[in-house]
C-alpha positions as CSV (number, residue, x, y, z in Angstrom):
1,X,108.4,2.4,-61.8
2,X,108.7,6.4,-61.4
3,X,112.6,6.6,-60.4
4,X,113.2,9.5,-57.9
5,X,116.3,12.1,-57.3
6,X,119.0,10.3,-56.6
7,X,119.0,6.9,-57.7
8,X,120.6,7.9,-61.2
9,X,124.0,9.2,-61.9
10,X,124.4,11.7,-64.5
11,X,125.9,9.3,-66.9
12,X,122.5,8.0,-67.1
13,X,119.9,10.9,-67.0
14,X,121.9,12.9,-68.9
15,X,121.9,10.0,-72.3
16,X,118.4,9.2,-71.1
17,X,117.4,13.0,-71.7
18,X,119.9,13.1,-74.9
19,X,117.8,10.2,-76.5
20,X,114.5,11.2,-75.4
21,X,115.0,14.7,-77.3
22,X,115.2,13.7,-80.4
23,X,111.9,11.6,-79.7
24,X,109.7,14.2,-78.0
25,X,110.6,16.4,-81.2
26,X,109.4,13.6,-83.6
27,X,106.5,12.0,-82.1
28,X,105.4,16.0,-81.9
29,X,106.2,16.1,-85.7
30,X,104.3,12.8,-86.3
31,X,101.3,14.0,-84.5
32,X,100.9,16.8,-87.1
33,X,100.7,14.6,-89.8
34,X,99.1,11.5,-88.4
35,X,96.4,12.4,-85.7
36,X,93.0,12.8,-86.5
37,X,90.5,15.8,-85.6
38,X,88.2,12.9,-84.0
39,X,92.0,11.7,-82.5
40,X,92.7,15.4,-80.9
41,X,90.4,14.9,-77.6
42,X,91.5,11.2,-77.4
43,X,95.3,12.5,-76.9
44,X,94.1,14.7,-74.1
45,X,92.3,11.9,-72.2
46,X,94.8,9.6,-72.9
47,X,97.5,12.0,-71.1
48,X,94.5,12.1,-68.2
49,X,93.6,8.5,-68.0
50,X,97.9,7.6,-67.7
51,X,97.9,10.5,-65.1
52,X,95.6,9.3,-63.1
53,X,96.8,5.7,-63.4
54,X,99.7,6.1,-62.8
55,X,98.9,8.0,-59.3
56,X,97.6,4.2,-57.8
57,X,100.6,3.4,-56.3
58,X,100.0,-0.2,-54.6
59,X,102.7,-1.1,-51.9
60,X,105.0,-4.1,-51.8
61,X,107.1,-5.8,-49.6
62,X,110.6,-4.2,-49.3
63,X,109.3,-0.3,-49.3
64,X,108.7,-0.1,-52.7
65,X,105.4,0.2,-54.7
66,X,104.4,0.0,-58.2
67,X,101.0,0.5,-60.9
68,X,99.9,-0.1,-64.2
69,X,101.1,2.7,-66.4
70,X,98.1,2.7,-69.6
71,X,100.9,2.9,-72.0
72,X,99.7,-0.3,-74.2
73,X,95.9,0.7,-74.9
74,X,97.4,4.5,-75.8
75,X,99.7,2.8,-78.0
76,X,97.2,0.7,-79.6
77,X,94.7,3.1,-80.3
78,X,96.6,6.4,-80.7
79,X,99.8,5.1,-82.1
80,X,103.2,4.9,-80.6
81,X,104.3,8.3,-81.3
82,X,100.9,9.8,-79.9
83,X,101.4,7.6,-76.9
84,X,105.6,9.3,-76.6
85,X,103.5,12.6,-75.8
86,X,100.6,12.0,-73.9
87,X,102.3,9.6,-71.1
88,X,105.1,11.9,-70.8
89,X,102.9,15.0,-70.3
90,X,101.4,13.0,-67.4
91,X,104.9,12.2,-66.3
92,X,106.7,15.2,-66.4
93,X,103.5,16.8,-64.6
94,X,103.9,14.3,-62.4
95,X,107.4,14.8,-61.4
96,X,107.3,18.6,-61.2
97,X,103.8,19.7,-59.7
98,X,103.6,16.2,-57.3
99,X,107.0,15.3,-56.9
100,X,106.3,11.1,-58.3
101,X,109.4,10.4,-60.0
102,X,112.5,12.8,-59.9
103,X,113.3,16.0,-62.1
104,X,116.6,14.4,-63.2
105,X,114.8,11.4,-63.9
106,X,112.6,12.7,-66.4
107,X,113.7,11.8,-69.4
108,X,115.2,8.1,-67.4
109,X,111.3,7.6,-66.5
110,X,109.9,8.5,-70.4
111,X,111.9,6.2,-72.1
112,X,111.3,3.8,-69.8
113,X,106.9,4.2,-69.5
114,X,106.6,6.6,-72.8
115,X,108.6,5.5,-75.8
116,X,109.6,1.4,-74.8
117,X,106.5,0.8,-73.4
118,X,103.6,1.9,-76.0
119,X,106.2,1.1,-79.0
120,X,107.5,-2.6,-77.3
121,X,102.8,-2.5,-77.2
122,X,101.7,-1.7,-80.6
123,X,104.2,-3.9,-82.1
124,X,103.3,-7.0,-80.8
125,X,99.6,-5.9,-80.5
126,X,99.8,-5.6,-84.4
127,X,102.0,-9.0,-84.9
128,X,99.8,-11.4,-82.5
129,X,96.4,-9.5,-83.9
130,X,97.7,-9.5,-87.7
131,X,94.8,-9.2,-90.6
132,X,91.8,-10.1,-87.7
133,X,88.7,-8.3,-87.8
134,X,89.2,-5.2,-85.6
135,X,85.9,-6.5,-83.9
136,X,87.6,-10.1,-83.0
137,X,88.5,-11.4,-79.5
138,X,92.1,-12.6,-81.1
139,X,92.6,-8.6,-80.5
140,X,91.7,-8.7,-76.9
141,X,94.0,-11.1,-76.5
142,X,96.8,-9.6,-78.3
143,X,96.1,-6.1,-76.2
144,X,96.6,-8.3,-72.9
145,X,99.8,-10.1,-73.8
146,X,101.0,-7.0,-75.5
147,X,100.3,-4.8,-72.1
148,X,102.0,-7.6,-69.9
149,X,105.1,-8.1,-72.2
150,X,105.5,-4.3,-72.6
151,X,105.2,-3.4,-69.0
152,X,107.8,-6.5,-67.6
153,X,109.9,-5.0,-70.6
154,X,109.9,-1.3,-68.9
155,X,110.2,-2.7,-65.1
156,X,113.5,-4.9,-66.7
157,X,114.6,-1.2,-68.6
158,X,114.2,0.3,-64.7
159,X,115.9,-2.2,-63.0
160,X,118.9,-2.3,-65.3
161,X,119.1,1.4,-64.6
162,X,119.5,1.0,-60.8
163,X,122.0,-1.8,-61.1
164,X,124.8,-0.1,-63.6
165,X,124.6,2.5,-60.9
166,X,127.5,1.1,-58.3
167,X,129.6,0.4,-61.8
168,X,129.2,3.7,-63.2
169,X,129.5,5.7,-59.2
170,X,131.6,5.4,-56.4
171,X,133.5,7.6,-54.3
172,X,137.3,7.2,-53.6
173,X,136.4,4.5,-51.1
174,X,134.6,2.5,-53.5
175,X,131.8,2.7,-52.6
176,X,128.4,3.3,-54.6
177,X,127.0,7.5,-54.8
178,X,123.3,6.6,-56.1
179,X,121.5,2.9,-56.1
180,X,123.8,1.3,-53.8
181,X,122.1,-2.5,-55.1
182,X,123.8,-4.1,-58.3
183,X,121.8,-5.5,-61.1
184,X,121.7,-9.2,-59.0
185,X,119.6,-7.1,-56.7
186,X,117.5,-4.9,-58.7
187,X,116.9,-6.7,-61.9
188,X,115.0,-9.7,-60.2
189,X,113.2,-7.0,-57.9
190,X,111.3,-5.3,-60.3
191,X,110.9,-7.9,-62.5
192,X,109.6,-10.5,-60.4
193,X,106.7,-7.8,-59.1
194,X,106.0,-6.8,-62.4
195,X,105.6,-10.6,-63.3
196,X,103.6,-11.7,-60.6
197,X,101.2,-9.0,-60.3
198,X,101.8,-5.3,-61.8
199,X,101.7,-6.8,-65.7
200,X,98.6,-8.4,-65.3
201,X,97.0,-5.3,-63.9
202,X,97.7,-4.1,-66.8
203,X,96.6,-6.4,-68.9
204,X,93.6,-6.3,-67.7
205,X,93.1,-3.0,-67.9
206,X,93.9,-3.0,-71.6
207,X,91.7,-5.7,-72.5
208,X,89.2,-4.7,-71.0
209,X,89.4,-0.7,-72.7
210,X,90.2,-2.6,-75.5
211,X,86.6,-4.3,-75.7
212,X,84.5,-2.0,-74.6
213,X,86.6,0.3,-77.8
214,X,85.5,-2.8,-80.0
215,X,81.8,-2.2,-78.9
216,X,81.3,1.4,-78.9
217,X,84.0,2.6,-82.1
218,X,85.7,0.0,-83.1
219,X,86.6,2.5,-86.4
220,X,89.4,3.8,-83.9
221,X,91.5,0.4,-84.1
222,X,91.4,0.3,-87.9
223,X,94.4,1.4,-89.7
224,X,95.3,4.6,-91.3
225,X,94.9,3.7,-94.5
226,X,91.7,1.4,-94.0
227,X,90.2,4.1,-92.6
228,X,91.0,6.5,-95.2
229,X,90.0,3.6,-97.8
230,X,86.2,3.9,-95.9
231,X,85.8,7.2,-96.0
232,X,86.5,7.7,-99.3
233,X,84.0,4.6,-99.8
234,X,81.3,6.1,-97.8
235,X,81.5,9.8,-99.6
236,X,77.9,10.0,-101.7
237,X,78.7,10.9,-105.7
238,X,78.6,14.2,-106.4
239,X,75.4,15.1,-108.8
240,X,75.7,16.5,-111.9
């Protein structure tokens, strides 16, 4: 999933940075308002648990590799816009201190693994889970599909980066200057991988943080305003 120097043409990191700027500023301006002081240490381990995630790289047949990415379960939990910083912390640390995924890919590999991912997540986490108790296995479910769906999403978003490349490149010969394969080539690649095996790692993974999240503090999945609505429930009355 982490594209590397020289794969992209500027045409493509340069609008992937130019639309991840405007995020980055806003999810840090939605964090201000939204996350919690019981939330705070959550964002840091989140930004951990994607980095170190992320670092599994499983090979494949063909030279390439891929991994689960954690974006779905820091969606769900955090919020999509908490997610937009704490998985591209771990990727831009990634791509500068250990050289997994390229500098000029950057922004390319965030809006692929931290905005579409978590946001593609939490969306259909919160349509398939709906008014369900935040304790009920309907939510598992809807965490799995949610992390498979997002994650085949992001691989397709990759691959469709690779493929414009020989349309958008070429020298005066024609021929390609970055990904040399067109999307008949690199669309199926990383989508069939991601189908077959990388999207239900992931999955799995989220389910699973999902339940044991249900069992130990299930108040993190409630809602904002449900959990503001409890607290202000649970205050004792103030005596005269």
């Amino acid at each position: 999933m982490h594209i590397p120097d020289g794969y992209l043409g500027p045409y493509t990191y340069i609008a992937a940075f130019l639309i991840m700027i405007p995020i980055w500023a806003y999810a840090g301006y939605r964090l201000k308002n939204d996350l919690r002081s019981k939330q705070v240490p959550l964002l840091a381990l989140a930004a951990a648990f994607s980095f170190v995630i992320m670092m599994f790289n499983i090979p494949i047949p063909g030279g390439s590799q891929g991994h689960a990415v954690g974006a779905a379960i820091i969606g769900i939990v955090l919020g999509p816009w908490a997610a937009v910083v704490s998985i591209s912390v771990a990727l831009i640390i990634q791509a500068l201190v250990f050289g997994d995924g390229g500098i000029t890919a950057i922004g390319a590999n965030c809006l692929n693994m931290a905005f579409l991912m978590p946001f593609i997540a939490y969306y259909i986490y919160k349509f398939i889970s709906g008014k369900s108790e935040v304790t009920s296995k309907k939510r598992i479910a809807a965490a799995a599909i949610a992390a498979y769906v997002s994650l085949t999403i992001a691989a397709g978003a990759t691959g469709f980066m690779f493929g414009i490349q020989p349309m958008l490149h070429q020298d005066a010969s024609g021929n390609p200057l970055y990904m040399p394969y067109g999307l008949e080539i690199t669309m199926p690649a990383m989508l069939a991988e991601h189908i077959i095996f990388f999207s239900f790692v992931e999955a799995i993974i989220t389910a699973v943080i999902l339940a044991y999240i249900q069992k130990t503090d299930p108040s993190l999945l409630m809602e904002k305003k449900k959990r503001t609505k409890r607290f202000k429930t649970d205050k004792p009355p103030v005596s005269a």
